[in-house]
C-alpha positions as CSV (number, residue, x, y, z in Angstrom):
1,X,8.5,-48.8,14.4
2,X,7.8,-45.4,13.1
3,X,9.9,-43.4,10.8
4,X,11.9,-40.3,12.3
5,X,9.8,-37.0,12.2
6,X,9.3,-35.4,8.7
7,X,10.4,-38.9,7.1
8,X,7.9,-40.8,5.3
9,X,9.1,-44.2,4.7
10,X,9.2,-44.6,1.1
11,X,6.9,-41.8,-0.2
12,X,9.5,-39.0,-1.2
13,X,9.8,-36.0,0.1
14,X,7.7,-34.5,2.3
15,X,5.0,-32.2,1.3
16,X,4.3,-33.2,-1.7
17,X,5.2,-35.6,-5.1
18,X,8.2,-33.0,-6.3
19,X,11.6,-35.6,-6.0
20,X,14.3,-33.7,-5.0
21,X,15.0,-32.4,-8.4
22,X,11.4,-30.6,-8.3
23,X,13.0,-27.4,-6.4
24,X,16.0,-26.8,-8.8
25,X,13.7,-27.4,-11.9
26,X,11.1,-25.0,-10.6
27,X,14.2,-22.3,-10.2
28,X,15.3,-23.2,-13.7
29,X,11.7,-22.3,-14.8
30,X,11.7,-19.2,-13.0
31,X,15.0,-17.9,-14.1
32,X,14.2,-18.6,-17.9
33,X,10.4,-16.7,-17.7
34,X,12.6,-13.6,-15.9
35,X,14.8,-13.7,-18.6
36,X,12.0,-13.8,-21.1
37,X,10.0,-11.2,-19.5
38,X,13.4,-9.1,-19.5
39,X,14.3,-9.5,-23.6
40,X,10.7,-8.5,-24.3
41,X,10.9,-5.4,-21.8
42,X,14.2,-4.3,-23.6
43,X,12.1,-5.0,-27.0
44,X,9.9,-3.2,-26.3
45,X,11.9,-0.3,-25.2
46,X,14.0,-0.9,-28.1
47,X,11.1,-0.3,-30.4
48,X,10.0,3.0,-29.1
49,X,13.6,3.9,-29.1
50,X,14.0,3.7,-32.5
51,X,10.9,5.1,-33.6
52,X,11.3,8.6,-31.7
53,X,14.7,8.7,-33.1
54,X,13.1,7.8,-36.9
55,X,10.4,10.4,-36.0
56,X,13.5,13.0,-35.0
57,X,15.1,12.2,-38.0
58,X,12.3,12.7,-40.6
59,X,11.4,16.4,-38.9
60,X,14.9,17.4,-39.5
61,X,14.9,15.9,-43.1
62,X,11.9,17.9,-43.9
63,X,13.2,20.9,-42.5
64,X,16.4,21.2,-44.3
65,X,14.7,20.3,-47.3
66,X,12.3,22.8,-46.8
67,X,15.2,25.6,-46.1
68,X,16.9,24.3,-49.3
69,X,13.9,25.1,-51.6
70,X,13.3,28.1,-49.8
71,X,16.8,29.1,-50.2
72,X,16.6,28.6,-53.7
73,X,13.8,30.3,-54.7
74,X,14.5,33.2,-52.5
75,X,17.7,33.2,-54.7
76,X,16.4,32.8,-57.9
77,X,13.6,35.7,-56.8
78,X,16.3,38.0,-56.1
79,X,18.2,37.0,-59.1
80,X,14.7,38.3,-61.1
81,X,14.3,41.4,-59.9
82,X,18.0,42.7,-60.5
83,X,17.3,41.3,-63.8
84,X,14.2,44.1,-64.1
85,X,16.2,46.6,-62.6
């Protein structure tokens, strides 16, 4: 007697050697590499994020530091030459 068409008596599923929890494993593996390829994309992004903003930050640093000593001897300058006066 043959088996009813796409059963095979006794051999799984058909297709292949995956059981029937083959399919819900290899969609457990997918979902955990998207969400790994996901962190490391945010990372990532993260990362240059943070540098820019650290890059940002320095430049402005250095300005105002560079106003304030320019500020001062500017100051002091100006405080000389009334002296001379």
């Amino acid at each position: 007697m043959c088996a009813p068409r796409g059963v095979q008596g006794g051999r799984g599923a058909p297709g292949g050697a995956e059981g029937p929890a083959g399919k819900p494993r290899r969609a457990f593996t997918q979902v955990i590499a998207g969400a790994r390829v996901g962190l490391f994309l945010v990372a990532l992004t993260g990362a240059v994020a943070s540098r820019r903003l650290a890059e940002a930050q320095a430049v402005n640093d250095a300005a105002k530091t560079a106003d304030l000593f320019a500020g001062a001897g500017a100051q002091s300058a100006l405080q000389i030459g009334r002296a001379h006066c």
